[in-house]
C-alpha positions in Angstrom: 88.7 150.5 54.3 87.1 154.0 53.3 84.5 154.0 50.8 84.1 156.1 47.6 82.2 159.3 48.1 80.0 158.1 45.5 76.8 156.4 45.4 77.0 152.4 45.1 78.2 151.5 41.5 80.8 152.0 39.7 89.2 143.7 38.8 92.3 143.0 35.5 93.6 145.8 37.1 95.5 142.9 35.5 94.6 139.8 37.1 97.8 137.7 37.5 101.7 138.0 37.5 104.5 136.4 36.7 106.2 133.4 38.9 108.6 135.7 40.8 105.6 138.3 41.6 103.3 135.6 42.6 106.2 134.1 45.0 106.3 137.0 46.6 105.3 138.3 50.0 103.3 135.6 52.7 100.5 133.6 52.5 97.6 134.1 54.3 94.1 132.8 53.6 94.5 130.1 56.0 91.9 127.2 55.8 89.0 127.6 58.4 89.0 125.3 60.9 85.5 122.8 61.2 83.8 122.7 64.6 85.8 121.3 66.6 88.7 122.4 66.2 90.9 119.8 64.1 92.3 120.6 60.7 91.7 117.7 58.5 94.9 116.1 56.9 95.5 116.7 53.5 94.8 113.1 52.6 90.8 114.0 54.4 91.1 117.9 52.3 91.9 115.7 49.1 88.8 113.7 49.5 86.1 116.6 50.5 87.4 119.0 47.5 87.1 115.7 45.0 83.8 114.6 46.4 82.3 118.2 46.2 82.2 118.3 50.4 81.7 122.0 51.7 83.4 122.2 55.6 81.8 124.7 57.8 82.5 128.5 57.4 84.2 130.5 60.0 83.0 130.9 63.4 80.7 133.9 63.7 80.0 133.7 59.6 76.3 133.0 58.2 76.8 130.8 55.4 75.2 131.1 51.9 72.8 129.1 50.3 73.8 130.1 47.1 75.9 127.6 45.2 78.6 128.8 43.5 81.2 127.2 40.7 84.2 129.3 39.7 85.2 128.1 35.9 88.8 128.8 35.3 91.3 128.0 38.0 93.8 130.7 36.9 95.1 133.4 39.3 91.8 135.5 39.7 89.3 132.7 39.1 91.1 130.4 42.2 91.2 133.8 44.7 87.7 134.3 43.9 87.0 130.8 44.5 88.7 130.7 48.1 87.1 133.7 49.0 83.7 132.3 47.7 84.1 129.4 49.9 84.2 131.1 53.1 80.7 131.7 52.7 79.2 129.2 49.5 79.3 125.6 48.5 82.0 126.4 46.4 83.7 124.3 43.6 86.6 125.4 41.5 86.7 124.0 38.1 90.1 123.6 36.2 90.5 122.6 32.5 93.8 121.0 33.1 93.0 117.6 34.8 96.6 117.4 36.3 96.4 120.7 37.8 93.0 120.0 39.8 94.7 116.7 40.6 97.3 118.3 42.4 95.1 121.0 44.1 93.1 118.2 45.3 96.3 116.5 46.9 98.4 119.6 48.3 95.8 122.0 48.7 97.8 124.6 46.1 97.5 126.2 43.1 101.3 125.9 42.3 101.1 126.7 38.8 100.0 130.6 39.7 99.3 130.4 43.9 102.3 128.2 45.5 102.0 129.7 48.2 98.7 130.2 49.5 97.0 127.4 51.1 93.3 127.1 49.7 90.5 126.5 52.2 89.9 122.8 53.3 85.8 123.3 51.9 86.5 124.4 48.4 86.0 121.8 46.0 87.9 121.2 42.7 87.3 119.5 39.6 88.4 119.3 36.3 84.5 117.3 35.3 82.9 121.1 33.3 79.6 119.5 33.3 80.0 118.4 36.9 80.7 122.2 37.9 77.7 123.4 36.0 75.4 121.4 37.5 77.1 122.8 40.9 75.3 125.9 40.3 72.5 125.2 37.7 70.1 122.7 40.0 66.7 123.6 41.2 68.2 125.6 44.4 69.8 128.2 42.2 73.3 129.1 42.0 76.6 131.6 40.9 78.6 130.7 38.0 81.5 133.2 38.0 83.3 132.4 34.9 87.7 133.4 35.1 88.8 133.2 31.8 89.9 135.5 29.6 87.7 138.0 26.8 89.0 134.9 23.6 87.4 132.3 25.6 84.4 133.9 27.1 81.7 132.7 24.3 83.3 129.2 24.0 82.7 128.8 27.4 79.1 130.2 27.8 77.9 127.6 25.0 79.1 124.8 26.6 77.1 126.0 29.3 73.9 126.3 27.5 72.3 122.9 27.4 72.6 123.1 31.4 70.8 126.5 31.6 68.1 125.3 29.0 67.7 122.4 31.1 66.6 123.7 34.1 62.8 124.2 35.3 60.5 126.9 34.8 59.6 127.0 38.7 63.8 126.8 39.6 65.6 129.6 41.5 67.7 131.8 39.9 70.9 131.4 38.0 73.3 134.2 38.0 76.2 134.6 35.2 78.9 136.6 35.9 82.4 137.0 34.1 85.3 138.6 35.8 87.4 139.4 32.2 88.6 142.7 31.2 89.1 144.1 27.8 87.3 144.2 24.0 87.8 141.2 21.6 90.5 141.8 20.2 89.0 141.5 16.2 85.7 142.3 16.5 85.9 145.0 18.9 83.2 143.3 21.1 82.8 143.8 24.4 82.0 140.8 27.1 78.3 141.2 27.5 78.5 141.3 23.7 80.0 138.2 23.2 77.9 136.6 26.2 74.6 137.2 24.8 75.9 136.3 21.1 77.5 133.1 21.9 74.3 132.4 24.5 71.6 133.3 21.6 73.5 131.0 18.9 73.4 128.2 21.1 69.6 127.8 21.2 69.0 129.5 24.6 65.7 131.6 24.8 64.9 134.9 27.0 63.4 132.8 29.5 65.8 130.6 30.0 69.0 132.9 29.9 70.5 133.9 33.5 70.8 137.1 35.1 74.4 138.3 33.3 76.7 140.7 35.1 80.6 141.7 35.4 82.6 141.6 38.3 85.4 144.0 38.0 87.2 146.6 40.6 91.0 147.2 41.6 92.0 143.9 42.0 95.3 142.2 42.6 94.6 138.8 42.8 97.5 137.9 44.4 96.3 140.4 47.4 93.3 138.8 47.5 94.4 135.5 47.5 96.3 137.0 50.4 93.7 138.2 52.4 94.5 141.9 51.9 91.2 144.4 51.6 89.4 144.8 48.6 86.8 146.8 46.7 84.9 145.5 44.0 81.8 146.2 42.0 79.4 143.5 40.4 77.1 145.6 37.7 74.2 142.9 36.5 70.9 143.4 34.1 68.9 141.9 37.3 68.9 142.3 41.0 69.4 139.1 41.8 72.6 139.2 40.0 73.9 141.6 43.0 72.2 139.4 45.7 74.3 136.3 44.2 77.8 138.4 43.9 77.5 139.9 47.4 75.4 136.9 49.2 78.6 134.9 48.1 81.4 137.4 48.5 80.9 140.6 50.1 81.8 140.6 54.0 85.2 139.8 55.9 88.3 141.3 53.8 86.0 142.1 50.5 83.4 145.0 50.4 81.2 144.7 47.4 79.3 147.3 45.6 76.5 147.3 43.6 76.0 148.6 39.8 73.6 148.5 37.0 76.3 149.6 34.1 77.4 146.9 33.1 78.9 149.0 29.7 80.4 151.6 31.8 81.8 149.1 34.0 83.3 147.3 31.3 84.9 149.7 29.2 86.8 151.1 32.0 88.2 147.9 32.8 89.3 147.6 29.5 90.5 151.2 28.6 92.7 151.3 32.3 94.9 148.8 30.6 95.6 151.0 28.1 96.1 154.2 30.1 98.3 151.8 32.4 100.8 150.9 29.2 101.0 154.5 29.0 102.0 155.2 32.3 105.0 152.7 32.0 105.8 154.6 28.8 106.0 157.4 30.7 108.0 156.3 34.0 110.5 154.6 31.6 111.5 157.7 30.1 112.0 159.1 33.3 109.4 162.0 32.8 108.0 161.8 36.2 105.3 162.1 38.9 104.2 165.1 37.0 103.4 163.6 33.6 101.9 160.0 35.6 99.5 162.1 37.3 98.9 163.7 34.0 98.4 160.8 31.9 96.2 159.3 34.6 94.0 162.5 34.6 93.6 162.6 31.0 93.0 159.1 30.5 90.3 158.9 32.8 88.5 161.3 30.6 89.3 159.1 27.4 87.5 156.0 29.3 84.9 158.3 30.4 84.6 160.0 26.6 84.3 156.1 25.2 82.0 154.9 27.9 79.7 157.4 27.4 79.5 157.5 23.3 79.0 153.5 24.0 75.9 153.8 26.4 77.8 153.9 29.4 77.0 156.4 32.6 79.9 159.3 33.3 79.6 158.8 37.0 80.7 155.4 36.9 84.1 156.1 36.2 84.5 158.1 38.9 84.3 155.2 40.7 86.0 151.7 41.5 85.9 150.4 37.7 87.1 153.6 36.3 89.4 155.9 38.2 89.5 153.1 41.3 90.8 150.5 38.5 93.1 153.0 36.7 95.0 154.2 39.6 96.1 151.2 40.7 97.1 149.6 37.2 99.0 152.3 36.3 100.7 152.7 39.3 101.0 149.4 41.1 103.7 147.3 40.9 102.2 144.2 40.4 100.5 145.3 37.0 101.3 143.5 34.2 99.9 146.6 31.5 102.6 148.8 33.4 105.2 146.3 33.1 105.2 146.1 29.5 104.9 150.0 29.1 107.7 150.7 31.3 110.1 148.0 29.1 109.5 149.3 26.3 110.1 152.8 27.5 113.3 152.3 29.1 113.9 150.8 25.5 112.9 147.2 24.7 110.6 146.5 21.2 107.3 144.9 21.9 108.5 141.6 20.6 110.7 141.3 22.8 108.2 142.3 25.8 105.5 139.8 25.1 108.7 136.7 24.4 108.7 137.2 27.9 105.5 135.6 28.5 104.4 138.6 30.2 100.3 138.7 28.8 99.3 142.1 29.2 95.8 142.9 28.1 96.0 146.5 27.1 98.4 145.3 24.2 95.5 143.0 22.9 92.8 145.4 23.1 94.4 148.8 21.9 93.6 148.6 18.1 90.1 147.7 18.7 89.4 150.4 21.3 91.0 153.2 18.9 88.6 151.6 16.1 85.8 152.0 18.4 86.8 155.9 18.7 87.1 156.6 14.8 83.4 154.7 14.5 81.6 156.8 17.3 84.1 160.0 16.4 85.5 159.7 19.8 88.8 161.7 20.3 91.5 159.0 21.9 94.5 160.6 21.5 96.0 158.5 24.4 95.0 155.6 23.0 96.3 156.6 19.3 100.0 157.3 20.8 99.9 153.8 22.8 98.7 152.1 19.2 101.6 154.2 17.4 104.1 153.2 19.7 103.3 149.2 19.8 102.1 148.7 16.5 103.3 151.3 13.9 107.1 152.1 14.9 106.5 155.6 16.3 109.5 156.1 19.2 108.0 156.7 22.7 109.6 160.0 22.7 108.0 161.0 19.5 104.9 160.0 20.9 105.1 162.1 24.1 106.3 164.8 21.7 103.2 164.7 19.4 100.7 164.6 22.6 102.2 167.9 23.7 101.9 169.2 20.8 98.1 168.8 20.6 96.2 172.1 20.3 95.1 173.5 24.0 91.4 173.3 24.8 89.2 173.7 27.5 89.2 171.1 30.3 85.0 169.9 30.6 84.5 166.2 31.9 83.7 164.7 28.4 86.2 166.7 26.6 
């Protein structure tokens, strides 16, 4: 894989699909065999995930000593957490008891990974205390937290008492949440809502973890596949970037190393939007010329945002801004494109989202254009997604009144 011609620093790229996406294509991600040689049955696979065993990692691989739980055994959060355990102690923690039941017993996630076998060594439980002390003993650990922007603070107070509990003299604890967009009411972004929701549950500056994002072009279903990816962990501590890359960086996944964690997450928010756009776009048949257009000028909207918020322009130049962008605007597998390109080619939003098709650039649009009119940040992108969705402006008209914006000079924050 080539690397950005930038310095280090930069997934939803929508993080999931629908069940016919998700069945498509091969699995790889084969379990690693233990020394040996012999693959354990799944009867012996059931038993080491429920106990918490780790297996071996690959021949040839050093293992990590960090210990890592995933929370959220969605699409994204279970490919992070088979890719995790090629290299961590690694256990998977679903809310839905039946569901970690049968992940235990086949090995699968059927409800979003059917078909992708998980690693023999990763562990799965549906015990939340259980996977936070996975990570929160003395030794130290990685709690990489896969649910979405609503249920970020809900889940970083239940794990509070567990961080306040630990020792002054333990190792490090690293916090790090892979969602991507604003709250949708309060226009919050998720380091916002982390160190809130931390804060009001009694935890004090000594005791609260090294936080960080996780975010990068990312399909998870390619991941999950074994396919190459790029990602970017931006954390308020350096051992927040030791943890991410100790535990995932190496084999099919290259990880790069950030300190803005605002620029990082607005452009994984903003992308969404910009993506919706592009669908727009492509569903009125206006071509390559206009995609490339929109993708152009919505990169300088994130940047625009991202800066006015305390974010660094050189970031979005990189994976979590244009890297990001690109490929959820143009990829198939992107949920935000989806919904753009049904609703150009003529359905209403209503009937977009009764597909069950979550797409979070529709939750987050308001909220970003808000943030604009506070810091006096020029959207117009944005504003012509929000007309279309929200306020019963045709797509055509919308295209019609972004052309007929006054010209101006092209400058990178302009």
């Amino acid at each position: 894989m080539s690397t950005p011609a930038r310095p280090p620093g930069g997934r939803t790229p929508s993080h999931g699909e629908d069940a016919a996406q998700r069945q498509e294509g091969r699995p790889s991600l084969t379990p690693a065999r233990p020394p040996g040689g012999r693959t354990p049955s799944h009867g012996e696979d059931a038993a080491q995930r429920q106990e918490g065993r780790s297996s071996s990692t690959p021949e040839g691989r050093a293992a990590s000593p960090i210990r890592v739980a995933v929370l959220g055994a969605g699409i994204w959060g279970t490919a992070l957490a088979a890719l995790a355990s090629v290299r961590a102690d690694t256990l998977l923690w679903a809310r839905d008891a039946g569901l970690a039941q049968r992940m235990r017993a086949t090995g699968r996630n059927d409800k979003y990974l059917p078909d992708i076998a998980l690693p023999p060594q990763l562990a799965i439980g549906d015990d939340f205390d259980a996977a936070a002390r996975h990570a929160c003993g003395p030794a130290g650990g990685l709690l990489l937290l896969g649910v979405p922007v609503a249920g970020l603070g809900g889940v970083c107070a239940s794990l509070a008492p567990q961080l306040a509990a630990r020792g002054g003299d333990a190792a490090p604890v690293s916090l790090v949440w892979t969602c991507k967009g604003f709250h949708q009411e309060t226009g919050k972004l998720p380091h916002e809502i982390v160190q809130e929701a931390l804060a009001a549950a009694g935890l004090d500056a000594a005791a609260t973890p090294g936080l960080g994002v996780l975010s990068g072009p990312s399909f998870a279903l390619e991941v999950a596949r074994g396919l190459p990816v790029a990602l970017t962990i931006a954390g308020t501590r350096p051992t927040v970037a030791a943890a991410v890359t100790a535990s995932l960086h190496g084999g099919h996944a290259r990880i790069y190393t950030s300190t803005d964690v605002v620029g990082v997450e607005v452009g994984g928010a903003l992308k969404n939007v910009m993506a919706i756009a592009c669908g727009i776009a492509d569903g009125l048949g206006l071509g390559t010329n206009a995609r490339a257009a929109l993708v152009t000028r919505g990169l300088a909207e994130m940047q625009r945002l991202g800066v006015a918020l305390g974010g660094q322009a050189d970031t979005f130049a990189g994976l979590t801004g244009l890297g990001d962008l690109v490929l959820t605007a143009t990829g198939a597998l992107s949920r935000n494109r989806q919904a753009g390109l049904a609703i150009g080619q003529g359905a209403t939003l209503e009937q977009v989202l009764a597909r069950g098709m979550t797409t979070e650039g529709v939750r987050c649009a308001r909220a970003a254009l808000e943030l604009g009119r506070r810091h006096r940040v020029d959207l117009p992108i944005t504003e012509a997604v929000c007309a279309v969705l929200f306020d019963g402006i045709s797509p055509v008209q919308a295209v019609s009144n972004l052309l007929a914006r006054e010209a101006r000079a092209e400058t990178a924050l302009s």
